[in-house]
N, C-alpha and C positions, 0 to 999 in steps of 0.2 A: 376581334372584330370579324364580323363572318359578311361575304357577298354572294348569294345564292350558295353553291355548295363550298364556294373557298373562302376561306380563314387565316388571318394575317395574326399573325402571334406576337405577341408583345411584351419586351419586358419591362416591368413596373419598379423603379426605386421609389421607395420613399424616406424619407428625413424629418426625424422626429421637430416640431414647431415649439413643444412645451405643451406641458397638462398632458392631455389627449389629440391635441392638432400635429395633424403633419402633412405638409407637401410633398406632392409627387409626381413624376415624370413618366413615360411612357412611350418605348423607342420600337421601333422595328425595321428591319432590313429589308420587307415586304411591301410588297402594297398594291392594288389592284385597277387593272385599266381597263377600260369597255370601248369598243370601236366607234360607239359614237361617240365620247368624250374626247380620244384622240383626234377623230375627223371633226366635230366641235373647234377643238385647238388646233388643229392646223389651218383650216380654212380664215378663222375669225385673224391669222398672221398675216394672212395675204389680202389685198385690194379686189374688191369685185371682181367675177369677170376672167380674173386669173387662177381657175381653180387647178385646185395642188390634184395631186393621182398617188396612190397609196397602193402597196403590196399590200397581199389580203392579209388584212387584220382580222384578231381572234375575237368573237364577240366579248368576250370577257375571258380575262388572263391575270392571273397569281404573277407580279414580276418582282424582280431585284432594284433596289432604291438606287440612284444613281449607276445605272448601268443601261448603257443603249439600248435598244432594244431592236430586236434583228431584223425586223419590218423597217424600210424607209417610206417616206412620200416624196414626191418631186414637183419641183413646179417649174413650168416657162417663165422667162425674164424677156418679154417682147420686146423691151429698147437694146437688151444687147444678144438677143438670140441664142441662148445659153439657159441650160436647164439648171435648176440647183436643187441640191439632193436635200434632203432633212432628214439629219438625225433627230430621233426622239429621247430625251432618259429623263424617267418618271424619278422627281423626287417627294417629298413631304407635300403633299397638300400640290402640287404640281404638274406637268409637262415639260419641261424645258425643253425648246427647239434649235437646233445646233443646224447654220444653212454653210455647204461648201458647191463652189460650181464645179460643175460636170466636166 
């Protein structure tokens, strides 16, 4: 899979089905984030109003599947006056966002 000039590599098993059919899978340890899809998911986690603030993020980045990634965002918590940080770690088809307070 290619995103402008980066390319996430993949490896393909397959498993013969009978005859000529076969199933098959296709894993990689890669996978690619754009600033806006991140600021997308971070924002749409939070309630109006309360917008989250991001280290400068890469417009588009080649990353490691399930691994944080070294950028945070942060956001206020008005009822308890406390910031909470977000971790980000891209997996399959995802963002997952990991909140701890400040």
């Amino acid at each position: 899979m290619t995103y402008g000039n980066l390319t996430v590599t993949h490896q393909v098993k397959t498993e013969p089905k009978g005859g000529l059919i076969f199933s098959w899978t296709a894993e990689s340890t890669q996978t690619v984030v754009t600033r806006a899809g991140i600021l997308a998911a971070v924002a749409s986690s939070f309630p109006a109003g309360q917008e989250p603030r991001c280290d400068e993020l890469p417009e588009v980045a080649l990353v490691e599947i399930s691994r944080k990634l070294p950028q945070q965002c942060y956001a206020r918590i008005e009822s308890q006056a406390k910031t909470v940080w977000i971790d980000m770690i891209p997996s399959r088809g995802s963002l997952e966002l990991r909140t701890r307070l400040q």
